[in-house]
N, C-alpha and C positions, 0 to 999 in steps of 0.2 A: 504494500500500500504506500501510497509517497506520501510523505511530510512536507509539513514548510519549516525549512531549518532554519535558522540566521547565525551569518559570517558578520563576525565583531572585528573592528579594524584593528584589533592586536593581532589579528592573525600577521598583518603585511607587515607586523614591525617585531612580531621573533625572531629570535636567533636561531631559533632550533627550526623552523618552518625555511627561514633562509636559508638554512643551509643543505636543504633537499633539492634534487633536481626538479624543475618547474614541474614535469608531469606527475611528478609524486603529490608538490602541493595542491594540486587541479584532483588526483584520486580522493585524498584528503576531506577536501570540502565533498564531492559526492558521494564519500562512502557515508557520510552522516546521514545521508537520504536515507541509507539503508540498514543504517542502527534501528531499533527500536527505540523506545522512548524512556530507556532508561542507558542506551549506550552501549546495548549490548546484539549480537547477533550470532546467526548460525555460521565458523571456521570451513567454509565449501567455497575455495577461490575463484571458483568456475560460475559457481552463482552469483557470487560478489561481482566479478567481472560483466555479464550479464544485466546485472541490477542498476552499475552504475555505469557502463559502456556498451548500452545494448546496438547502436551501429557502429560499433567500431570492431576491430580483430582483436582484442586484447585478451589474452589467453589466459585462463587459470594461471598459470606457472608463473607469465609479471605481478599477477595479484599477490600470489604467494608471496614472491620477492619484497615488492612492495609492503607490506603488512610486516614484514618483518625486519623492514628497518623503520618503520613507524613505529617499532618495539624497542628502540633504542634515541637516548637521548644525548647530547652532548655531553663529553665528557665522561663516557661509562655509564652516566644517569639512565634511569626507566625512561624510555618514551610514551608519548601518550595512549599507545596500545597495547593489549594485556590481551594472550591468546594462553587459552588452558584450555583441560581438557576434562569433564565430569562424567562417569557412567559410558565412556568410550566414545560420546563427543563431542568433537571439535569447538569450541566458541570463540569471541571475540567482544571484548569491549573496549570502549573509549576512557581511558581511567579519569579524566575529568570533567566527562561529560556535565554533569550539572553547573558548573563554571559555566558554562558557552549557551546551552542549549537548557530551553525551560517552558515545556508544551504547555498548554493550555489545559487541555485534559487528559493527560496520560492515561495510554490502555495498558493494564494491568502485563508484563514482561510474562511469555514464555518460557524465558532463557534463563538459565539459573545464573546468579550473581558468584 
C-alpha cells in the first residue's frame, strides 16, 4: 500500500547521507514508501527492489548491497538500518524511524520489532 512519507531537509545536510553514492541516497528516500508505519519490513531484496523500482532493472542483489551499507555508519557506527532475522525471517527496519516519519494513523505492524 503506498504512504505519504516526508523528507526533512536534514537529510541534504548529513554527513552520513553525503557520503553514499547518489543512487543509494534516491533508494533511501523510496525505500521509506515501503516501511510500514512503524519502520519496519519484510528482508526479500527482490520485493524491495520491485516496490520501490518497479520500471527500472534493479535486481535483488543491488538491493541487497545497498541495504547493507545503509547498515553501517560513519566511523564503524550503526547505520540507520537494522536487518535481523526472527523464527527464520528475514526483516528490516529503519532504527530511527520515528525521528523523521510520524503517520497520522498508524496500522497496527505485522512485522515483529
Amino acid at each position: 500500500m503506498a504512504r505519504i512519507r516526508s523528507v526533512k531537509p536534514e537529510l541534504r545536510t548529513s554527513y552520513l547521507v553525503a557520503s553514499w553514492p547518489m543512487e543509494i541516497r534516491y533508494f533511501w528516500v523510496l525505500f521509506w514508501g515501503y516501511l510500514d508505519d512503524y519502520g519496519r519490513g519484510l528482508d526479500i531484496p527482490k520485493t524491495i527492489a520491485g516496490d520501490c523500482f518497479p520500471h527500472d532493472d534493479i535486481e535483488g542483489k543491488q538491493i541487497d548491497e545497498w541495504l547493507d551499507m545503509l547498515g553501517h555508519g560513519l566511523d564503524g557506527d550503526r547505520g540507520p538500518v537494522c536487518r535481523y532475522v526472527i523464527g527464520g525471517k528475514r526483516y528490516v527496519h529503519a532504527i530511527h524511524w520515528h525521528e523523521h516519519q510520524r503517520p497520522n494513523r498508524p496500522t497496527k505492524s505485522r512485522i515483529p520489532p
